[in-house]
C-alpha positions as CSV (number, residue, x, y, z in Angstrom):
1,X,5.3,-23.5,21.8
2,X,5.8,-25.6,18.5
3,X,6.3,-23.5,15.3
4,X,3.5,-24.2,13.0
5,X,4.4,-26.0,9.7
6,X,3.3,-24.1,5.9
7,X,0.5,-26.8,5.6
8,X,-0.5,-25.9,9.1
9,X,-1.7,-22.2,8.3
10,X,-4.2,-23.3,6.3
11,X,-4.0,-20.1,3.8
12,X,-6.0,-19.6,0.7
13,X,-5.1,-20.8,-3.3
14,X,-4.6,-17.8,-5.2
15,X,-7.9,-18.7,-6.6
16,X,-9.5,-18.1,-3.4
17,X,-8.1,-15.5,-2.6
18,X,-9.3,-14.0,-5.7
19,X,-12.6,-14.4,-4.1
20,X,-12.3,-13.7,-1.3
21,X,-13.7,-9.8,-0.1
22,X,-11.0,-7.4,-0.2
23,X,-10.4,-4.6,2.6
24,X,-11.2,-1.1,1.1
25,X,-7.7,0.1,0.1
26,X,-5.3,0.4,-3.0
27,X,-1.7,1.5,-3.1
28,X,-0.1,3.8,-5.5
29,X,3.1,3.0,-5.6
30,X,4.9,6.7,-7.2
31,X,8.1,6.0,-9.0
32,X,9.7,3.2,-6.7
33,X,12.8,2.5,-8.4
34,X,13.5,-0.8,-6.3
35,X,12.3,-4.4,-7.3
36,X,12.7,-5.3,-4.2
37,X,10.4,-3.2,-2.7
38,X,8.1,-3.4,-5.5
39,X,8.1,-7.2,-4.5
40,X,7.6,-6.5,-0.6
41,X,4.4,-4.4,-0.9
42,X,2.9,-7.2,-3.3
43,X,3.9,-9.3,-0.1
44,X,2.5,-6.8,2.4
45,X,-0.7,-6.3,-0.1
46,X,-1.4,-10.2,0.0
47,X,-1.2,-10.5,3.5
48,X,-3.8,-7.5,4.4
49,X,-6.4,-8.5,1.7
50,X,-5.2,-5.2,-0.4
51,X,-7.7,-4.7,-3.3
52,X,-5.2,-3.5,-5.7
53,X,-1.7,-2.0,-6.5
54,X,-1.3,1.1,-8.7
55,X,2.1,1.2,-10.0
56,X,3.0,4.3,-11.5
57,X,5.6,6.0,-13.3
58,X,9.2,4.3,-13.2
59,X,7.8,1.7,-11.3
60,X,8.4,-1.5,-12.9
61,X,5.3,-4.0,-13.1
62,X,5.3,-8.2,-12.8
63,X,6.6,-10.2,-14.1
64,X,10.1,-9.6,-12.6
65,X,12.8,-11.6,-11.4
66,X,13.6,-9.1,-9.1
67,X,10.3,-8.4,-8.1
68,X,9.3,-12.3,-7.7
69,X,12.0,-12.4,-5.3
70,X,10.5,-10.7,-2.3
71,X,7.0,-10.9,-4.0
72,X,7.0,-15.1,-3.7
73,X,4.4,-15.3,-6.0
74,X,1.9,-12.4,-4.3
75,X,1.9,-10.4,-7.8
76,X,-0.3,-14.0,-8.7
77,X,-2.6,-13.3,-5.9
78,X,-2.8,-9.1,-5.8
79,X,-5.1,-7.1,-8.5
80,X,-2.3,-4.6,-10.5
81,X,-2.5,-2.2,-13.0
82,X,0.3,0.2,-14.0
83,X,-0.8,3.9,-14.9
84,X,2.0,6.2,-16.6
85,X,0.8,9.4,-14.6
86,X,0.5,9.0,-10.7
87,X,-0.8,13.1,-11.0
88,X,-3.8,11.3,-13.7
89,X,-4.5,8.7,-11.3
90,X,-5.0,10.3,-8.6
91,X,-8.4,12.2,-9.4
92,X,-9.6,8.7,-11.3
93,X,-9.3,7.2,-7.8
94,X,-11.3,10.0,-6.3
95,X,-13.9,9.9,-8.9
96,X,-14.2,6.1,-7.5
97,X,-15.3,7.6,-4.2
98,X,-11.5,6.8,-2.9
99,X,-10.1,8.9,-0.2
100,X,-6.5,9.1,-1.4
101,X,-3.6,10.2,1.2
102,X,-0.1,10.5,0.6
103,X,2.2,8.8,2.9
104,X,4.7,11.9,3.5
105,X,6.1,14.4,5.9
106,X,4.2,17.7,4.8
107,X,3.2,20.5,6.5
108,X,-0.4,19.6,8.1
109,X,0.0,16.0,8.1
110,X,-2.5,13.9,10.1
111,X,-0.2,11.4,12.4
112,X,-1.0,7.8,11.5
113,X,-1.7,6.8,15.2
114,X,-4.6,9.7,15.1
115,X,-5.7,9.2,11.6
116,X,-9.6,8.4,12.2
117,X,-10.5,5.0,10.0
118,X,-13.7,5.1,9.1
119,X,-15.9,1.8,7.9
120,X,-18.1,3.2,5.0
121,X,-15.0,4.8,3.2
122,X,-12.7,3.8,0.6
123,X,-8.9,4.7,0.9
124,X,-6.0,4.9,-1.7
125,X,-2.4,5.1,-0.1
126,X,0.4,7.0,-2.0
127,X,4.2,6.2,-1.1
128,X,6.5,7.5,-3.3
129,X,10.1,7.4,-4.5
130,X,13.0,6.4,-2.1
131,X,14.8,9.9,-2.2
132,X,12.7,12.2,-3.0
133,X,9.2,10.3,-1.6
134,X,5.8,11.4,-3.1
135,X,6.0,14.7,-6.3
136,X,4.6,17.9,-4.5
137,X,2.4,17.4,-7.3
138,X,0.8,14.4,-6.0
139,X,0.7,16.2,-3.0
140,X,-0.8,19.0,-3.8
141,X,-4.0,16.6,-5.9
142,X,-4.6,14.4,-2.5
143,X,-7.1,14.6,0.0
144,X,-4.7,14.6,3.2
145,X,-1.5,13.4,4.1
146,X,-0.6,10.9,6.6
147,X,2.6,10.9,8.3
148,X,4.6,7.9,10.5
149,X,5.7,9.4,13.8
150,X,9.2,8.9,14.1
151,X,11.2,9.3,16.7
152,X,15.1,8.6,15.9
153,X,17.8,10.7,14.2
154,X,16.6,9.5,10.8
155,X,14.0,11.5,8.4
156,X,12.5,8.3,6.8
157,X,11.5,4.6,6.6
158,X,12.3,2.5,3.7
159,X,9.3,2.6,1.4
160,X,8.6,-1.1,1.5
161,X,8.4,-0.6,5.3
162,X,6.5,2.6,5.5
163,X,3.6,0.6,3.3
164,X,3.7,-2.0,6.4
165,X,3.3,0.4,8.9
166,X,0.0,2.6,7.4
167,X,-1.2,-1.3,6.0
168,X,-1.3,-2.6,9.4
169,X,-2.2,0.5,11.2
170,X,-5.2,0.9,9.1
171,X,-5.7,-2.6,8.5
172,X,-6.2,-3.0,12.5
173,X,-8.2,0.1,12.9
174,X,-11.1,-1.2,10.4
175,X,-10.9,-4.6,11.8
176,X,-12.0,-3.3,15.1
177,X,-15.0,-1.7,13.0
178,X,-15.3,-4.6,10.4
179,X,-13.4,-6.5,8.1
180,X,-14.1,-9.0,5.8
């Protein structure tokens, strides 16, 4: 095997990808105080055709050294918008016909590796804050809550990681339906 070289992968300009048909989902992103992983889920969003980012709250928006340093230049390529109130967005997104599901351990939660993916919908994922994850509040305005079995002695995944996880679950589950 011979690693491929960058000019090898043949990926899209930003233009392109600006053109190119996006999967059906947006992140919230809930009062992430990290840059760092601010800049990983642009990275992550990128990579899975994400058709936009919702920051929210304390969540700092682009441009960002800090951001641009795990981002590489993916808040160029990725739709954003910041909204003050994650608890206002969240029925604005369901007025667009979004399902919107909190990424959390709650009571009732629907494991990822069941969650049923379904082609004709339109999802919106919530992660929240690195302590204290998504506000109950949130919570409490969502249509479901999804939930990463674990199976260790720790309670969580880093948030940046936890938005790879659902990404590529879901991601993989409409592509064997249809993806763009």
């Amino acid at each position: 095997m011979r690693k491929l070289k960058n000019e090898e992968l043949d990926r899209p300009s930003i233009g392109e990808f600006k053109e190119t048909p996006k999967s059906p989902l947006v992140l919230v992103l809930d009062n992430i105080r990290s840059l760092n992983n601010i800049g990983s889920v642009f990275r992550t969003a990128d990579a899975f055709l994400i058709e936009k980012i919702y920051l929210c709250g304390i969540t700092a928006c682009p441009p960002h050294k800090d951001i641009h340093k795990t981002a590489l230049g993916a808040t160029d390529s990725v739709a954003w918008e910041y909204h003050k109130s994650t608890v206002d967005l969240v029925p604005d997104l369901q007025a667009q016909k979004y399902r919107v599901m909190a990424v959390e351990q709650a009571e009732n939660a629907t494991m990822l590796n069941q969650f049923p993916v379904q082609a004709e919908k339109k999802y919106a994922l919530v992660f929240g804050n690195e302590v204290k994850g998504v506000s109950q509040e949130v919570v409490d305005l969502c249509n479901g809550v999804l939930e990463i079995p674990q199976y260790g002695t720790k309670h969580s995944l880093n948030v940046a990681v936890s938005a790879g996880v659902v990404v590529w679950d879901i991601w993989s589950k409409l592509s064997k339906i249809k993806m763009p």
